[in-house]
PDB file with one MODEL, atoms N, CA, C and O in Angstrom:
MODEL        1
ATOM      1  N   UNK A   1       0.847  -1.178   0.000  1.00  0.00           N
ATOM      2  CA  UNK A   1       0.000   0.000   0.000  1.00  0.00           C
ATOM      3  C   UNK A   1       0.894   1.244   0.000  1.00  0.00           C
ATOM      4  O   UNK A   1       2.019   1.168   0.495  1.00  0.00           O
ATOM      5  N   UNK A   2       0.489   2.271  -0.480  1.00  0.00           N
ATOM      6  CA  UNK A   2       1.636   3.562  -0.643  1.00  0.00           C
ATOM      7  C   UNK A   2       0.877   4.141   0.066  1.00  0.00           C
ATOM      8  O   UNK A   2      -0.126   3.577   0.503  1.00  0.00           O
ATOM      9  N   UNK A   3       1.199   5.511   0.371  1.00  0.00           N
ATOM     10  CA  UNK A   3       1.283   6.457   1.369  1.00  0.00           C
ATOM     11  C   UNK A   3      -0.537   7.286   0.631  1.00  0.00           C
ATOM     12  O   UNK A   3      -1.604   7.161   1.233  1.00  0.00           O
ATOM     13  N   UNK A   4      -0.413   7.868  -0.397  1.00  0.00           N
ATOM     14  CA  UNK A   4      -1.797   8.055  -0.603  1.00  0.00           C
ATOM     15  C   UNK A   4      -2.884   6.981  -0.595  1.00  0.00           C
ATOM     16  O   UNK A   4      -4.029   7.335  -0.314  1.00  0.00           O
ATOM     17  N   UNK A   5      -2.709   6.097  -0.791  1.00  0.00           N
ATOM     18  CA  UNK A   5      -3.891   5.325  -0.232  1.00  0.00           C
ATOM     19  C   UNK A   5      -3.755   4.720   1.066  1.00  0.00           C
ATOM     20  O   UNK A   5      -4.387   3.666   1.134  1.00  0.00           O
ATOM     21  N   UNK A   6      -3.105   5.052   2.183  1.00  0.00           N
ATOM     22  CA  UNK A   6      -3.012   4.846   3.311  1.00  0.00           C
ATOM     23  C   UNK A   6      -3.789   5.855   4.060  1.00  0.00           C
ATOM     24  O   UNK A   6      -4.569   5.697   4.999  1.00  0.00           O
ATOM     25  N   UNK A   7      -3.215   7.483   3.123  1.00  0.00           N
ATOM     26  CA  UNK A   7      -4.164   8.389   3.850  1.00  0.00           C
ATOM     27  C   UNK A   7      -5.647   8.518   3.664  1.00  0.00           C
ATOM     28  O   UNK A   7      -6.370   9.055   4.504  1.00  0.00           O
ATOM     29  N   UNK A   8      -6.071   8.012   2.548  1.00  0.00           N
ATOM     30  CA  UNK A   8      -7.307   7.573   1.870  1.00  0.00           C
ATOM     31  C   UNK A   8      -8.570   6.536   3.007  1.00  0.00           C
ATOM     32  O   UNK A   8      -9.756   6.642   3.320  1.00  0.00           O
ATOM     33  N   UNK A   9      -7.686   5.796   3.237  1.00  0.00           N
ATOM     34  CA  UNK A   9      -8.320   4.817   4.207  1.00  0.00           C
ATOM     35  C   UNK A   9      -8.285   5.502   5.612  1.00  0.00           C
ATOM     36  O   UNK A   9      -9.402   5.446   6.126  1.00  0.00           O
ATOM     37  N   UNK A  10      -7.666   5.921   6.136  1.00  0.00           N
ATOM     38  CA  UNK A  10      -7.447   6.664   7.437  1.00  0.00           C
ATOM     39  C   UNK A  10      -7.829   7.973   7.628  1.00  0.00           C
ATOM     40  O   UNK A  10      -7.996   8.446   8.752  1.00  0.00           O
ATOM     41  N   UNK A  11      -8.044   8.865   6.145  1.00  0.00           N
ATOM     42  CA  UNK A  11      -8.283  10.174   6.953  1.00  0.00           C
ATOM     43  C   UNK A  11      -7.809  10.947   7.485  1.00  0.00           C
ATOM     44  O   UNK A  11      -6.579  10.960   7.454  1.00  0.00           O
ATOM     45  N   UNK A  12      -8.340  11.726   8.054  1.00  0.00           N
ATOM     46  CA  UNK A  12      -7.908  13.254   8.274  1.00  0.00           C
ATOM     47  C   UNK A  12      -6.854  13.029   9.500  1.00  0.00           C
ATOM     48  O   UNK A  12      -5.801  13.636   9.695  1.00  0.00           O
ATOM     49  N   UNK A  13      -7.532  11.814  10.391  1.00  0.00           N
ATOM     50  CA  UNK A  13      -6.950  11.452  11.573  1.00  0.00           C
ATOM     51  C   UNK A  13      -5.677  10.697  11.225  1.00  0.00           C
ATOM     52  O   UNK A  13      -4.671  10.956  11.886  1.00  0.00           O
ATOM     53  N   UNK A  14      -5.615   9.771  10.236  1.00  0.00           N
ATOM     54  CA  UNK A  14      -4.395   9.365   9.975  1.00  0.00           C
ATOM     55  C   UNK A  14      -3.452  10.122   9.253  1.00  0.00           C
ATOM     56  O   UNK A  14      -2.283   9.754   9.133  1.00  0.00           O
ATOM     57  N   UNK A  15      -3.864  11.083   8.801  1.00  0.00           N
ATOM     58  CA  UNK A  15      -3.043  12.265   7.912  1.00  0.00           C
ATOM     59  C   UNK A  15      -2.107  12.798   9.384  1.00  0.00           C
ATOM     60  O   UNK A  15      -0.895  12.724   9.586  1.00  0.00           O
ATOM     61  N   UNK A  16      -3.036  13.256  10.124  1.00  0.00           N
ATOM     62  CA  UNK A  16      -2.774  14.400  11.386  1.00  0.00           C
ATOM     63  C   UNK A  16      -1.623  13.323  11.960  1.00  0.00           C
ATOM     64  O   UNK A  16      -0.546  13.877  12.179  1.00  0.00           O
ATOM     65  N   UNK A  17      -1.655  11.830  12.255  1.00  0.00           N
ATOM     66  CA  UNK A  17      -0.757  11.155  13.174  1.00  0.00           C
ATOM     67  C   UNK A  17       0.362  11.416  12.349  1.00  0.00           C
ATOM     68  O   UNK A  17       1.175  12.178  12.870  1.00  0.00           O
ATOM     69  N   UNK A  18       0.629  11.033  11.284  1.00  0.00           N
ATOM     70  CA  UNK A  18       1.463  11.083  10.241  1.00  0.00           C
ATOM     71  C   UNK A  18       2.288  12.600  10.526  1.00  0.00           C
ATOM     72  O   UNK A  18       3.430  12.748  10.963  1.00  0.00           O
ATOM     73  N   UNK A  19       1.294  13.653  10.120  1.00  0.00           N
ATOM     74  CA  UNK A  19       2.188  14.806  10.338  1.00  0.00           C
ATOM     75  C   UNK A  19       2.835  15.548  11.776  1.00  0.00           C
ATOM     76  O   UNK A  19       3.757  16.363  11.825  1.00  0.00           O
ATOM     77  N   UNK A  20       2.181  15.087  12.702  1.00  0.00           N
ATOM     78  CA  UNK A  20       2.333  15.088  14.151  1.00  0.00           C
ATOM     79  C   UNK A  20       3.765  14.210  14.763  1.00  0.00           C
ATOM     80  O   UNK A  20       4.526  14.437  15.704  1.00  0.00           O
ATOM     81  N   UNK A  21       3.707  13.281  13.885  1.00  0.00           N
ATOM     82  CA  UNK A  21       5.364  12.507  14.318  1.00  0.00           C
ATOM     83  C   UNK A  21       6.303  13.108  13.828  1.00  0.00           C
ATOM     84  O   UNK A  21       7.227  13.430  14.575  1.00  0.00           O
ATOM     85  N   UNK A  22       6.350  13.432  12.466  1.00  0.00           N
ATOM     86  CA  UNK A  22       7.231  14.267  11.900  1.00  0.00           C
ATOM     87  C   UNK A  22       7.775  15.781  12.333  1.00  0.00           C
ATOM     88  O   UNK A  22       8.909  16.252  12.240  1.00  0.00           O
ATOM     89  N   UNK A  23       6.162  16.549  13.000  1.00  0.00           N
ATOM     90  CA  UNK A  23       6.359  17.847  13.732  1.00  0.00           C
ATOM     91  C   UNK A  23       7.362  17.467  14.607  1.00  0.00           C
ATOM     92  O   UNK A  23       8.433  18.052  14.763  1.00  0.00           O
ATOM     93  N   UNK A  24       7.039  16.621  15.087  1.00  0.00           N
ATOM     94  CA  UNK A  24       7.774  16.257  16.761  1.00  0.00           C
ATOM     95  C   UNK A  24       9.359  16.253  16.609  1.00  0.00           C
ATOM     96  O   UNK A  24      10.060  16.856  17.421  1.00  0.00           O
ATOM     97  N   UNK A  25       9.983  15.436  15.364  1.00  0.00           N
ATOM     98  CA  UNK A  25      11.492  15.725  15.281  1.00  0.00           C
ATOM     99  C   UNK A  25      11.709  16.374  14.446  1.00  0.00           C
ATOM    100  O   UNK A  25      12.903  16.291  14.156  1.00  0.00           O
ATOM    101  N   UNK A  26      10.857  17.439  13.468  1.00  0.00           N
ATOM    102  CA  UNK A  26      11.231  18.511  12.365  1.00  0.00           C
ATOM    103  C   UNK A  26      10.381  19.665  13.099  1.00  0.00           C
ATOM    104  O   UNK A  26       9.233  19.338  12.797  1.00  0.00           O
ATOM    105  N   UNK A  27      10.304  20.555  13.704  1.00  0.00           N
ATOM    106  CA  UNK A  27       9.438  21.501  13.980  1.00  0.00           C
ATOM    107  C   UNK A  27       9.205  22.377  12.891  1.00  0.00           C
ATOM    108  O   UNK A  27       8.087  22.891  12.860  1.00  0.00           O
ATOM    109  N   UNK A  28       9.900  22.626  12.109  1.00  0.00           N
ATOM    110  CA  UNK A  28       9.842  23.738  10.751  1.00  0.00           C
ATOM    111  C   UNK A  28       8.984  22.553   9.460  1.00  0.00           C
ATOM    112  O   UNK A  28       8.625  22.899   8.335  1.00  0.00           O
ATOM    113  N   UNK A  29       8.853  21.298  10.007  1.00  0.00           N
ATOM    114  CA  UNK A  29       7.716  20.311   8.678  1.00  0.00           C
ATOM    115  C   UNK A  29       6.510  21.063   8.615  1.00  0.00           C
ATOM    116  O   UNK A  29       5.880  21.540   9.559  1.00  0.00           O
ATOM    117  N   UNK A  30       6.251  21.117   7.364  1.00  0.00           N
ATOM    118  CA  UNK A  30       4.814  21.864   7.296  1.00  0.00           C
ATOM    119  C   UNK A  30       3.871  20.784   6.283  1.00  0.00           C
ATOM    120  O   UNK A  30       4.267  19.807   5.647  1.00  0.00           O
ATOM    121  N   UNK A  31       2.441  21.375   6.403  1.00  0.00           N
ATOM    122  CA  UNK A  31       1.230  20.189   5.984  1.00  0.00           C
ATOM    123  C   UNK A  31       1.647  20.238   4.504  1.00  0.00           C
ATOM    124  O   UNK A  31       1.490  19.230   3.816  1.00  0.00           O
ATOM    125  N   UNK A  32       2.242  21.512   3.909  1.00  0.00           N
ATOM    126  CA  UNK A  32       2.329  21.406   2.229  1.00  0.00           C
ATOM    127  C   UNK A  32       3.446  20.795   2.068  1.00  0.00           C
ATOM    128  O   UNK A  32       3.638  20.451   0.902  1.00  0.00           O
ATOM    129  N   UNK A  33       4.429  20.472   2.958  1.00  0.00           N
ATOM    130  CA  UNK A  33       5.322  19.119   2.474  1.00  0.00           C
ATOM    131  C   UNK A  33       4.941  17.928   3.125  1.00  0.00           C
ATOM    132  O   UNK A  33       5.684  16.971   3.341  1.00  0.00           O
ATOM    133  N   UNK A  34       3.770  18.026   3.425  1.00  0.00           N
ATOM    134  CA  UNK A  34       3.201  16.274   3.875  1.00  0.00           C
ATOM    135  C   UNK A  34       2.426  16.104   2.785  1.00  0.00           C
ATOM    136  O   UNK A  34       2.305  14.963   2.340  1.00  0.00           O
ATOM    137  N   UNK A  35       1.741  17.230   2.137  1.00  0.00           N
ATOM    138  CA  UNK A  35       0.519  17.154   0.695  1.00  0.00           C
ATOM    139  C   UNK A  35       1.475  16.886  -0.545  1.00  0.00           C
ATOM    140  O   UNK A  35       1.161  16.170  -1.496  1.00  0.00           O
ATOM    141  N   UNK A  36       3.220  17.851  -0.350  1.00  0.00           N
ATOM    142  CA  UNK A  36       3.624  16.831  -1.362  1.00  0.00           C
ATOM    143  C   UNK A  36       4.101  15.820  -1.601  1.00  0.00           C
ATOM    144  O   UNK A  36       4.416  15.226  -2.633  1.00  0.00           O
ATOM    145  N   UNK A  37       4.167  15.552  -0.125  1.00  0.00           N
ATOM    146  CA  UNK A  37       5.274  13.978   0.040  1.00  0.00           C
ATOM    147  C   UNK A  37       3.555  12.915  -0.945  1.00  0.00           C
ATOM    148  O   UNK A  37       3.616  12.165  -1.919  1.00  0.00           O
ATOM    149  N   UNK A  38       2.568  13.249  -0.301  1.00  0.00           N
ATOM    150  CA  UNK A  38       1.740  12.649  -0.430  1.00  0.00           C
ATOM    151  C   UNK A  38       1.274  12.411  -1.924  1.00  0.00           C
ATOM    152  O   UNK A  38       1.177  11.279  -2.398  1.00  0.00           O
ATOM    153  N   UNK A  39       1.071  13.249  -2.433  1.00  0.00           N
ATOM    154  CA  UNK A  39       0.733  13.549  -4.249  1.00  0.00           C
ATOM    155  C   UNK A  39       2.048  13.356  -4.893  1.00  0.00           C
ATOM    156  O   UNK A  39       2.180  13.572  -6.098  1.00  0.00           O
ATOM    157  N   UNK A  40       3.474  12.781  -3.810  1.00  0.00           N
ATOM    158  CA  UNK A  40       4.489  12.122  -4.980  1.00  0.00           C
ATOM    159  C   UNK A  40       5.211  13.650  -5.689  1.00  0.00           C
ATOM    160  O   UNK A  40       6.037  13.563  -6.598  1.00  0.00           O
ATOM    161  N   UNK A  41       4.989  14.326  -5.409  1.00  0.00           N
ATOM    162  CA  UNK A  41       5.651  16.027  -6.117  1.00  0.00           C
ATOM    163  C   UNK A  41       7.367  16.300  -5.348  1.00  0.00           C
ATOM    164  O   UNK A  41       8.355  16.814  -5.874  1.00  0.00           O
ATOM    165  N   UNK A  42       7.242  15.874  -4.297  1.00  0.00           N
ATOM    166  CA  UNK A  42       8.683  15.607  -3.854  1.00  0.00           C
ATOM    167  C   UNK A  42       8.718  14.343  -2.725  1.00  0.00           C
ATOM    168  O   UNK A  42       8.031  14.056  -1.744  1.00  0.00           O
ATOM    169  N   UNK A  43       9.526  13.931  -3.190  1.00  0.00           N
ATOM    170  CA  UNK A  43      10.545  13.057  -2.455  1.00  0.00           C
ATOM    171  C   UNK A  43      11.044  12.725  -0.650  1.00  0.00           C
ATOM    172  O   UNK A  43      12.275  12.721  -0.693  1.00  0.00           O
ATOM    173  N   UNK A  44      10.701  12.519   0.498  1.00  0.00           N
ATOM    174  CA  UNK A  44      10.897  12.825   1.705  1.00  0.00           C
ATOM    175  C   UNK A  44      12.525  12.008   2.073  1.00  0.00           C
ATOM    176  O   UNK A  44      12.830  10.839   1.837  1.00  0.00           O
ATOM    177  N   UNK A  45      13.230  12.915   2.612  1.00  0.00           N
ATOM    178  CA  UNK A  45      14.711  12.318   3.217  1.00  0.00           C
ATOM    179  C   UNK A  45      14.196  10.558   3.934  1.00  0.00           C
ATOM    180  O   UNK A  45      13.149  10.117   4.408  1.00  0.00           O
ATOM    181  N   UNK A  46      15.437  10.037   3.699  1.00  0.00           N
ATOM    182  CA  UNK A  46      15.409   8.871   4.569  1.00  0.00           C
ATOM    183  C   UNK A  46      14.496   8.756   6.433  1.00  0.00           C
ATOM    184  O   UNK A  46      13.653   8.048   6.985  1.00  0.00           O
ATOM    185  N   UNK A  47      15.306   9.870   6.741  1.00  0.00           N
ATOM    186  CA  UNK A  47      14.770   9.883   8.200  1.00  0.00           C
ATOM    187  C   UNK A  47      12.897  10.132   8.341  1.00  0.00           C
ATOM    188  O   UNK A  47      12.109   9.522   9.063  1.00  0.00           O
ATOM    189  N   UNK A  48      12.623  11.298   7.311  1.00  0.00           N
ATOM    190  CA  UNK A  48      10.978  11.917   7.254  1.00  0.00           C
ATOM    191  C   UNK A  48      10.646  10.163   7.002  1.00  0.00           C
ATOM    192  O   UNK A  48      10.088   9.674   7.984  1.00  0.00           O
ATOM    193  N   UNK A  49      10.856   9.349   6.061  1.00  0.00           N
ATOM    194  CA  UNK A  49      10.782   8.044   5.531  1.00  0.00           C
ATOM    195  C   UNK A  49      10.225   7.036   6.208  1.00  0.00           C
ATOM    196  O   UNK A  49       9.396   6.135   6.082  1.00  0.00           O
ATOM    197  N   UNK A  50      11.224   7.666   7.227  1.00  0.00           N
ATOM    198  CA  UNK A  50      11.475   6.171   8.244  1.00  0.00           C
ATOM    199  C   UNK A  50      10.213   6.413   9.474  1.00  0.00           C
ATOM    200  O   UNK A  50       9.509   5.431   9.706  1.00  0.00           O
ATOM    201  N   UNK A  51      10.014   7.324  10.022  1.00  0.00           N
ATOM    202  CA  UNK A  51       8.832   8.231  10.641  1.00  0.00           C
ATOM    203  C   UNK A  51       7.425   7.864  10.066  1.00  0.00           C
ATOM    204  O   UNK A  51       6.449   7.573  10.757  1.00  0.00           O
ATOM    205  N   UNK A  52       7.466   7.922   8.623  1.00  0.00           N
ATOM    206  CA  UNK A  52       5.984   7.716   7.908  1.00  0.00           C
ATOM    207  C   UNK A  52       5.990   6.382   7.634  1.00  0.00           C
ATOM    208  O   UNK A  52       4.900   6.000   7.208  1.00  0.00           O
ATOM    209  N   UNK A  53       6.606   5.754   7.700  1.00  0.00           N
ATOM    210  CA  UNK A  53       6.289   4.532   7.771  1.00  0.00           C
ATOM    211  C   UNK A  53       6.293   3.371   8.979  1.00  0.00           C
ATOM    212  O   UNK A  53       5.834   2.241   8.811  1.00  0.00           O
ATOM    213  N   UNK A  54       7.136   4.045  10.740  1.00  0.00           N
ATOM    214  CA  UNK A  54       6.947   3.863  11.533  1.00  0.00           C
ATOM    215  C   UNK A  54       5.246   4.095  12.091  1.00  0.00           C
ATOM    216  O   UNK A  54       4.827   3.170  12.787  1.00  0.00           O
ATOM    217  N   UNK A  55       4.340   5.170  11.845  1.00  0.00           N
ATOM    218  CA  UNK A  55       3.184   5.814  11.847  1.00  0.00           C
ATOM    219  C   UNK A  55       2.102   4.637  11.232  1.00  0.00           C
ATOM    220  O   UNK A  55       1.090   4.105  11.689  1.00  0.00           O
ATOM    221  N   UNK A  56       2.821   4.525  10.019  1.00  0.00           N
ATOM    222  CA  UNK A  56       1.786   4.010   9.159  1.00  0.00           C
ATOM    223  C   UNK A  56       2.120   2.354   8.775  1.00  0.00           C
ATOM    224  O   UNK A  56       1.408   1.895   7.882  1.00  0.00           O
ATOM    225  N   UNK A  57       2.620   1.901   9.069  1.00  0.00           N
ATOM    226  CA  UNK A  57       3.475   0.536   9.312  1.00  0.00           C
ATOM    227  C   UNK A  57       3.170   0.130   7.866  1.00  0.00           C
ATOM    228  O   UNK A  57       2.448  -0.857   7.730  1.00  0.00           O
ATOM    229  N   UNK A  58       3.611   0.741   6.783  1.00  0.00           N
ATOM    230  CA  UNK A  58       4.127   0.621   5.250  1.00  0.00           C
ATOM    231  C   UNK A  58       5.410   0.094   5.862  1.00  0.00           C
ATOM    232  O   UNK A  58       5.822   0.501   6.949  1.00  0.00           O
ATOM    233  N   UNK A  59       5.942  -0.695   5.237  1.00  0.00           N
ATOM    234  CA  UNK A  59       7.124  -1.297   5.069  1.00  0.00           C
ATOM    235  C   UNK A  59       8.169  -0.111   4.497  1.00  0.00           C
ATOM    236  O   UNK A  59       7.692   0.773   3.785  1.00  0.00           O
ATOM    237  N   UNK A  60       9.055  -0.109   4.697  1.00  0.00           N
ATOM    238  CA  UNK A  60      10.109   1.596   4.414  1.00  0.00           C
ATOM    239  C   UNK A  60      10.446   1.006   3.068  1.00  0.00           C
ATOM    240  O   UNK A  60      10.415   1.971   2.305  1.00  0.00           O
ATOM    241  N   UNK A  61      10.841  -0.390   2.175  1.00  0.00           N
ATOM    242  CA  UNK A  61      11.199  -0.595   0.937  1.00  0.00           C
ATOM    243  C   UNK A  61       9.851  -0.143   0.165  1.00  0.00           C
ATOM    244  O   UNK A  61       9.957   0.398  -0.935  1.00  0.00           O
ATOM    245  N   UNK A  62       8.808  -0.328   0.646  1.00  0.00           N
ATOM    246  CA  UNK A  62       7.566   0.061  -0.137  1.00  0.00           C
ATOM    247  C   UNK A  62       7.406   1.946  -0.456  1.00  0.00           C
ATOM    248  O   UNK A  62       6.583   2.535  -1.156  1.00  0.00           O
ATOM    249  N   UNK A  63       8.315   2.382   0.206  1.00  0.00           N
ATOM    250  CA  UNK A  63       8.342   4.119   0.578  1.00  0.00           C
ATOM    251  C   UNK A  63       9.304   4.936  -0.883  1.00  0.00           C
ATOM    252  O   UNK A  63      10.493   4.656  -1.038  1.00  0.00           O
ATOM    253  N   UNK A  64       8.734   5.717  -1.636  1.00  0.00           N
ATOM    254  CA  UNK A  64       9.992   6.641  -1.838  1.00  0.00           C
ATOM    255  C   UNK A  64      10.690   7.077  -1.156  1.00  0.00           C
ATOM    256  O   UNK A  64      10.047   7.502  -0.196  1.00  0.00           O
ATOM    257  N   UNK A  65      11.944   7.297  -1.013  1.00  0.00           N
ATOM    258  CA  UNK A  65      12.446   8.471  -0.496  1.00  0.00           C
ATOM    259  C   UNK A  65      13.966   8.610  -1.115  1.00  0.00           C
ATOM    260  O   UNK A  65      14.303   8.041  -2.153  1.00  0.00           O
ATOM    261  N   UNK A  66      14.789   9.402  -0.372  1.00  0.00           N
ATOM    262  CA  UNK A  66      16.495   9.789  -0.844  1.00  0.00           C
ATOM    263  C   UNK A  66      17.180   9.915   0.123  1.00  0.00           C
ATOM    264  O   UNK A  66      16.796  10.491   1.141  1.00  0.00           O
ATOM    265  N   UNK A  67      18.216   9.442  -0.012  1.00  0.00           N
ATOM    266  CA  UNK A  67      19.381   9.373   0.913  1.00  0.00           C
ATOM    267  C   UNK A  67      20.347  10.791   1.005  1.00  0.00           C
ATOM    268  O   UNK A  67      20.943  11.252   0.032  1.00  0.00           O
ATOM    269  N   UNK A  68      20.367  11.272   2.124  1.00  0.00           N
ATOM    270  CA  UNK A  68      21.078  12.436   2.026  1.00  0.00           C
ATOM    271  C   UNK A  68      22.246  12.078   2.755  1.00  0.00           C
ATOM    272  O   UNK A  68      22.130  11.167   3.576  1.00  0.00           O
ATOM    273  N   UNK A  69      23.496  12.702   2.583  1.00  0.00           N
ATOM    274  CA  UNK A  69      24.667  12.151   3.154  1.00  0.00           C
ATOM    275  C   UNK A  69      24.810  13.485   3.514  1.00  0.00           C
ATOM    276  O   UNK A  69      25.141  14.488   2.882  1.00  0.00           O
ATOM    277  N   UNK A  70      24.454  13.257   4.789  1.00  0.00           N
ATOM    278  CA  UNK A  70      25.208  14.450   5.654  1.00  0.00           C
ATOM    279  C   UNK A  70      26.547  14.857   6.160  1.00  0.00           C
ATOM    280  O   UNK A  70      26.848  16.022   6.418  1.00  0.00           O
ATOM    281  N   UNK A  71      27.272  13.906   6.277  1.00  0.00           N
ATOM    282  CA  UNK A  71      28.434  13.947   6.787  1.00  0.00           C
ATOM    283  C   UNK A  71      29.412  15.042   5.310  1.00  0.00           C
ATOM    284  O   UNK A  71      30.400  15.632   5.746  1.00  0.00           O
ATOM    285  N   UNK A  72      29.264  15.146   4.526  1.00  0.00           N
ATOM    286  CA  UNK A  72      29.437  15.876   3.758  1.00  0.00           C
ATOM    287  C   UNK A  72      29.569  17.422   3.918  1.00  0.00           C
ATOM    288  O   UNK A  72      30.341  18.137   3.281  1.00  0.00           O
ATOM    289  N   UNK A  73      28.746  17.788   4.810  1.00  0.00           N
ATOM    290  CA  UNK A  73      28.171  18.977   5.024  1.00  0.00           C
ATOM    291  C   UNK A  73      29.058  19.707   5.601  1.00  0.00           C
ATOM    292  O   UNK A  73      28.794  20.867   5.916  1.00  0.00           O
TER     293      UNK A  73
ENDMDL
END
């Protein structure tokens, strides 16, 4: 199951858990990068990844996302 039809089945309430875990270790996440993670328009880092699919118990290989190498930085 992918992430829009997860929120499909769950709703407003499963939208809100979803973006509420993510608030919790991103405070600057906002709902228009949960609407685009959601509609597939961008891409969510490994960690946002790992969060939405902890929430939503999608399997993380079933997830888009991108690897950012921080240590780079």
């Amino acid at each position: 199951m992918h992430l829009k039809e997860w929120i499909k089945r769950e709703g407003a309430a499963g939208r809100r858990r979803v973006f509420d875990a993510i608030k919790a270790k991103y405070p600057s996440f906002t709902q228009v990068s949960l609407t685009n993670y959601i509609k597939g328009q961008r891409i969510p880092d490994f960690e946002i990844a790992k969060i939405i699919s902890e929430v939503t118990k999608i399997p993380i290989f079933l997830l888009s996302w991108r690897f950012v190498n921080k240590s780079m930085e």
